[in-house]
C-alpha positions as a printed Julia matrix, in Angstrom:
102×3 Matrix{Float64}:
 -13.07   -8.51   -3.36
 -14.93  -10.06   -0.32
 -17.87  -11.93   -0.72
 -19.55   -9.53    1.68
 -19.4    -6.94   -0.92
 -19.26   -9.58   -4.2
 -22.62  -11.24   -3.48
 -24.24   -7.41   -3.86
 -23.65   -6.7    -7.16
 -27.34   -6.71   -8.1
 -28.5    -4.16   -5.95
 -25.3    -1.96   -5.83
 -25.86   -1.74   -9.75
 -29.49   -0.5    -8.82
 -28.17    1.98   -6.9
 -25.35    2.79   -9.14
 -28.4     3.28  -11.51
 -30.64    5.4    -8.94
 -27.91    7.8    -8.51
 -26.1     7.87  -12.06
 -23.05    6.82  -10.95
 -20.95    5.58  -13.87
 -18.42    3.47  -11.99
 -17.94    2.25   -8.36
 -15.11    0.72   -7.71
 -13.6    -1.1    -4.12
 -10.82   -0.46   -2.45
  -9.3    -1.12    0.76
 -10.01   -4.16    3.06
 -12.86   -4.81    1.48
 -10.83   -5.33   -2.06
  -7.98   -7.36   -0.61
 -10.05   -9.1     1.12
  -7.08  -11.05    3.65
  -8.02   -8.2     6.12
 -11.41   -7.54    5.69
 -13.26   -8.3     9.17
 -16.87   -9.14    7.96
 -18.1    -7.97   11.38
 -16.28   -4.81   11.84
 -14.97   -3.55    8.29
 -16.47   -0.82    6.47
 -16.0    -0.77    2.59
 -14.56    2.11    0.7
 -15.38    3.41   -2.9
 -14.65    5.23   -5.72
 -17.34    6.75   -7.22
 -17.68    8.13  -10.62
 -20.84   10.26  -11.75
 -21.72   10.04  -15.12
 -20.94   13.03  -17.58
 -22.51   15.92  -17.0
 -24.14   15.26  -13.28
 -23.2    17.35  -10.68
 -23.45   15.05   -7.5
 -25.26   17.46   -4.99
 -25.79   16.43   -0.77
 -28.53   14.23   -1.75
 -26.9    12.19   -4.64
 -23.57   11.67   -2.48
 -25.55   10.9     1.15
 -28.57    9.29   -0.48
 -26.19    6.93   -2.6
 -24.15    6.31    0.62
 -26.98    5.54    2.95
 -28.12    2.99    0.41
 -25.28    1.59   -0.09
 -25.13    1.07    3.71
 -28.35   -0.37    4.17
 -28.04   -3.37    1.57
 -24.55   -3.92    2.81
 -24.86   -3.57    6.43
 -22.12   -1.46    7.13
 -19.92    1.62    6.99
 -19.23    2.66    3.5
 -17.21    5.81    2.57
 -17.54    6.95   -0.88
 -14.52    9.14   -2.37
 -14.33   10.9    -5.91
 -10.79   10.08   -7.54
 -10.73   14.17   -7.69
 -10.64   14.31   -3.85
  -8.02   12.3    -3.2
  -4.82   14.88   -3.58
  -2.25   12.93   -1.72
  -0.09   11.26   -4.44
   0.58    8.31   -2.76
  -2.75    7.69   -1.07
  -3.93    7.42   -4.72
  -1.29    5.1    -5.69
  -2.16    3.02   -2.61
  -6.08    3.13   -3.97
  -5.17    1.99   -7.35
  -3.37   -0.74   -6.62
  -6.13   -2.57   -4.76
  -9.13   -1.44   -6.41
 -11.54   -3.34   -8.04
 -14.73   -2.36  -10.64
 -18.04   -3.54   -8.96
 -19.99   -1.34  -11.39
 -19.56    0.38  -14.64
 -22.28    1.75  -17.13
């Protein structure tokens, strides 16, 4: 993971919190880190609600936005549901990396 994400961890865990999301994990650039371009990249995640929430407009956007303002970039958050392409998955799961769990 880069240190552009890694040195976060406090305050995406307070957000994780905020929104009840039970895992975020990295993936991408931002997770390999040899390609991540600390003044261009944006960072992608998995997110995870926890049981039982139903992540409405506001709990996806809001959690994104925040996310964007403490890291100062893009971010695009996916749910491991959306992603129905077999090997786009595979590709995600072989890079990711747990910044939060509850």
């Amino acid at each position: 993971m880069h240190p552009a994400i890694s040195q976060h961890r406090s305050g995406i865990s307070a957000i994780c919190q905020r929104y009840r999301i039970q895992r975020l994990d990295v993936f991408g650039s931002a997770a390999r880190a040899d390609d991540f371009d600390p003044a261009n990249s944006d960072a992608d995640f998995l997110v995870e609600f926890a049981p039982g929430v139903q992540p409405g407009l506001n709990s996806l956007f809001g959690a994104k936005a925040d996310l964007e303002a403490l890291l100062g970039r893009g971010v695009d958050l996916v749910e491991p549901g959306a992603v129905r392409n077999p090997y786009v998955l595979a590709s995600i799961n072989s890079h990711r990396e747990a910044i939060y769990a509850a």
